[in-house]
Residue frames as qw, qx, qy, qz and C-alpha x, y, z in Angstrom:
[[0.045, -0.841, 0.059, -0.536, -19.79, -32.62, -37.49],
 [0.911, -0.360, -0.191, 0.056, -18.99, -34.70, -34.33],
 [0.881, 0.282, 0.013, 0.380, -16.05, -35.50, -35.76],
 [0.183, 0.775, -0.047, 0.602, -14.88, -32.19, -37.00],
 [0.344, -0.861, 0.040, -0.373, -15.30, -30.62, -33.59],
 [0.902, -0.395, 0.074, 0.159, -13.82, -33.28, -31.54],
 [0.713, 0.175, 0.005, 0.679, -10.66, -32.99, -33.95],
 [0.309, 0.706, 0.069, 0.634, -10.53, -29.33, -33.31],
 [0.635, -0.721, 0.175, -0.215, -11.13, -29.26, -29.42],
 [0.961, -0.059, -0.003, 0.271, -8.01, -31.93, -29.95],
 [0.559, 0.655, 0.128, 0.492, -6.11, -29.48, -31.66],
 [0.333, -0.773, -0.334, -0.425, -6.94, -26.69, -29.55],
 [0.736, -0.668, 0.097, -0.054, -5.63, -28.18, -26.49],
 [0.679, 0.208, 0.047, 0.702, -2.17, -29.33, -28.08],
 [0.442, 0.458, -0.049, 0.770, -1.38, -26.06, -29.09],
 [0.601, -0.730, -0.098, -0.311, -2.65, -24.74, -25.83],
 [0.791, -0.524, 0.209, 0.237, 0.38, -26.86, -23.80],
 [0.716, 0.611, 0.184, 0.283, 2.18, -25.85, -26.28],
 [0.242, 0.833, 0.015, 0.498, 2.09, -22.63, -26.51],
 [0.683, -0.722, 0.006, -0.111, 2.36, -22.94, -22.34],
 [0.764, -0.440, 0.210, 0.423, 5.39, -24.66, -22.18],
 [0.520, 0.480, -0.026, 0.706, 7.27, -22.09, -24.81],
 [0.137, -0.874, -0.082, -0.458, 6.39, -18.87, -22.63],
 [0.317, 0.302, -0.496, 0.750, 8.65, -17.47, -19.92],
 [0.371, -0.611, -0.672, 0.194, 8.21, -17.07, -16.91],
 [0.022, 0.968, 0.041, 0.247, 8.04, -13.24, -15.31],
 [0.517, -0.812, 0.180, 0.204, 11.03, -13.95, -13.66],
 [0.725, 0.073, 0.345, 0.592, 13.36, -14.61, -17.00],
 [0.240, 0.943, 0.143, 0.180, 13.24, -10.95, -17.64],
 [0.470, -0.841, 0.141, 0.227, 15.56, -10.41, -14.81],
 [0.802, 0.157, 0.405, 0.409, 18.19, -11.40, -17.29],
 [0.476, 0.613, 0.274, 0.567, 17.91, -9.24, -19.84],
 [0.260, -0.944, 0.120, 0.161, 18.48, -6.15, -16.84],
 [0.737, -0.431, 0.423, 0.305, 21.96, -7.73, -16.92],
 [0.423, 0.639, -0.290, -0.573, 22.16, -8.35, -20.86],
 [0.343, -0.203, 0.900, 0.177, 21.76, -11.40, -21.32],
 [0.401, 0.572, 0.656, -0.286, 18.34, -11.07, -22.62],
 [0.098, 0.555, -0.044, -0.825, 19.23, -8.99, -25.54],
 [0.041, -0.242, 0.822, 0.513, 19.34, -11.12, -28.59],
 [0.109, 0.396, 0.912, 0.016, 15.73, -12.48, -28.28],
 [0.222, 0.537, 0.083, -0.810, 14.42, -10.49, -30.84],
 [0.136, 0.177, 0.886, 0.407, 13.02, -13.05, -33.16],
 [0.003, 0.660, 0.751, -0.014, 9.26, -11.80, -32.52],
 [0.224, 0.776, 0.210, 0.551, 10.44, -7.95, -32.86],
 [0.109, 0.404, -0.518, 0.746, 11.04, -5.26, -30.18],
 [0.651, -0.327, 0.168, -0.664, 7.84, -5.97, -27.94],
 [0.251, -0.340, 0.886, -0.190, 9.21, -9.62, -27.19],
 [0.357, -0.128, -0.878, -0.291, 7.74, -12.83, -27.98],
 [0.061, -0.305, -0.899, 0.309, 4.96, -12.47, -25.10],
 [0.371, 0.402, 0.114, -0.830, 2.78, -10.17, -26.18],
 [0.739, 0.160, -0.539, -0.370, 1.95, -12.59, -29.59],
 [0.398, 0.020, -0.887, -0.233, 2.13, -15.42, -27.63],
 [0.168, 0.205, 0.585, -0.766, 0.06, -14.34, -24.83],
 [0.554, 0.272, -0.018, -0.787, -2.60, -13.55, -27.41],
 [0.554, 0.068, -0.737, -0.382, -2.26, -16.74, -29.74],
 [0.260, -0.003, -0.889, 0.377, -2.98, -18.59, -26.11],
 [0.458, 0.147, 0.217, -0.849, -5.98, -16.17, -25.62],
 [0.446, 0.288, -0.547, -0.647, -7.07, -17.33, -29.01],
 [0.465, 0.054, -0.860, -0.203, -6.47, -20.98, -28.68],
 [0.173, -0.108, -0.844, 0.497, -8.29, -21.07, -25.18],
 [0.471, 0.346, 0.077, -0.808, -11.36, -18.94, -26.59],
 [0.330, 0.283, -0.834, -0.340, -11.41, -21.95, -29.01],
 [0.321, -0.094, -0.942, 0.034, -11.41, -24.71, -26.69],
 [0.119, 0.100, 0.593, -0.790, -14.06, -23.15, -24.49],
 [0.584, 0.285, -0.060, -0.758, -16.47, -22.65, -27.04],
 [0.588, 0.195, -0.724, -0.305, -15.90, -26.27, -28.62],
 [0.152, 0.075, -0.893, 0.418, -16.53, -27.80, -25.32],
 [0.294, 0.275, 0.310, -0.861, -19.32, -26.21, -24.85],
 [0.627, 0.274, -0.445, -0.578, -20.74, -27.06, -28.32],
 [0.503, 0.102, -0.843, -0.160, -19.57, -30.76, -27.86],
 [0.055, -0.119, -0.874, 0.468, -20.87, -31.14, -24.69],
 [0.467, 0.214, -0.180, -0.839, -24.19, -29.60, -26.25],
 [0.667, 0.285, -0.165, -0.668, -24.48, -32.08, -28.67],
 [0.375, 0.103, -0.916, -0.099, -23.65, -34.99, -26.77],
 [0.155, 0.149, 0.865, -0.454, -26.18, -34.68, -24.40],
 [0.565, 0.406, -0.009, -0.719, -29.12, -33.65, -27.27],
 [0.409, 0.187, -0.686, -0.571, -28.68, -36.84, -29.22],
 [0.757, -0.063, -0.505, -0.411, -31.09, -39.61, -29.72],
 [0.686, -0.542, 0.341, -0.345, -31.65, -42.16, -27.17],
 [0.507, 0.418, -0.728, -0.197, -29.25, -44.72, -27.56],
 [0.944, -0.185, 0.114, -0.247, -29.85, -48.55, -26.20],
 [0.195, -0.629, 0.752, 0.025, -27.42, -50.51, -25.05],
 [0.743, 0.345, -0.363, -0.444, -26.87, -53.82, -26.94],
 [0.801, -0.380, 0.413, -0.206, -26.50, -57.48, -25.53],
 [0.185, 0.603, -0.716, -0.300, -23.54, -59.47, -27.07],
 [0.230, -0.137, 0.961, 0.065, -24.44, -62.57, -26.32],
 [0.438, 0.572, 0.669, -0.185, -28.26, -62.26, -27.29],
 [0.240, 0.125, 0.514, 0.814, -27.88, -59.57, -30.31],
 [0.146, -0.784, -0.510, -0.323, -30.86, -57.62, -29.50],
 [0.065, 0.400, -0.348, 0.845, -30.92, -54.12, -27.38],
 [0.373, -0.532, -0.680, 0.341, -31.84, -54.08, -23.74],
 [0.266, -0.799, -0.505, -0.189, -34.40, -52.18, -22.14],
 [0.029, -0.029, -0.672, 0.739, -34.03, -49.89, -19.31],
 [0.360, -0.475, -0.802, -0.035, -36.22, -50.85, -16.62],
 [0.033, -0.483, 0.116, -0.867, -38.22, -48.46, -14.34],
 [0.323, -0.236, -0.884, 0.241, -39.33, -48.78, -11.18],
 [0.417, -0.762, -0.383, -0.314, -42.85, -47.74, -9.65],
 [0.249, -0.660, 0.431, -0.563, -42.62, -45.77, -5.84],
 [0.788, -0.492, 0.242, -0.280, -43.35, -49.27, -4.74],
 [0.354, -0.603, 0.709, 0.093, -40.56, -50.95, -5.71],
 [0.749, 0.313, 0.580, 0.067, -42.51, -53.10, -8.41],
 [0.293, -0.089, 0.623, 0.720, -40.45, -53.41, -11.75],
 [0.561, 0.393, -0.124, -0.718, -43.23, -50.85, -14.53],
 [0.681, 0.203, 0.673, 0.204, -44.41, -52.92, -17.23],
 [0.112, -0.085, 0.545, 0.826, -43.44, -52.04, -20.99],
 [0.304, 0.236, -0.207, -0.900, -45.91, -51.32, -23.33],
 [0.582, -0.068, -0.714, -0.384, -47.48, -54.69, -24.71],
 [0.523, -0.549, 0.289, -0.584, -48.25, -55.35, -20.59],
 [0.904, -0.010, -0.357, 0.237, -45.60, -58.04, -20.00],
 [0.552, -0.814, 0.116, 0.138, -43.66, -57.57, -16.74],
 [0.585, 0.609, -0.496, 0.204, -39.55, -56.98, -17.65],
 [0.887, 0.168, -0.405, 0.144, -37.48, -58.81, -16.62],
 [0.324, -0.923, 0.200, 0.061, -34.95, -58.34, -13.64]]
């Protein structure tokens, strides 16, 4: 599910800069006073920023919520232990008392520093 999400927050964010770098700015209207602007009527009479304003709503209502999730449900998993390459076994973490003396683990051997 990890996965999944990760590949959709990926998505998400593409078509996010996407969509950004197709839109006009408010000042390429001034054109079309003139008439240059007339022909750009691929997206109908209400212009291509009204659908892509929205699909950019869309795709940023997306990523907000998948962050949110993924950053959920990386900080709910399991405890993970970091693993020692040269010894092949996972290392502790160590805790220290208020005085400054390393805790001892469970079996009441001092750990290492």
């Amino acid at each position: 599910m990890f996965t999944v999400l990760l590949v959709i927050y990926l998505l998400a964010a593409v078509a996010i800069i996407g969509l950004v770098l197709i839109q006009q700015g408010k000042g390429a209207d001034m054109g079309a006073s003139f008439g240059a602007g007339a022909s750009n009527t691929v997206f109908g009479a209400g212009g291509s920023g009204n659908f892509l304003t929205r699909m950019t709503a869309i795709f940023a209502t997306v990523f907000l919520i998948v962050s949110l999730v993924l950053g959920n449900l990386s900080t709910h998993k399991a405890k993970s232990q970091w693993v020692d390459p040269a010894q092949n076994q996972a290392v502790q973490e160590q805790t220290q008392a208020d005085d400054g003396v390393p805790a001892d683990d469970s079996n009441g051997s001092e750990i290492p520093q």
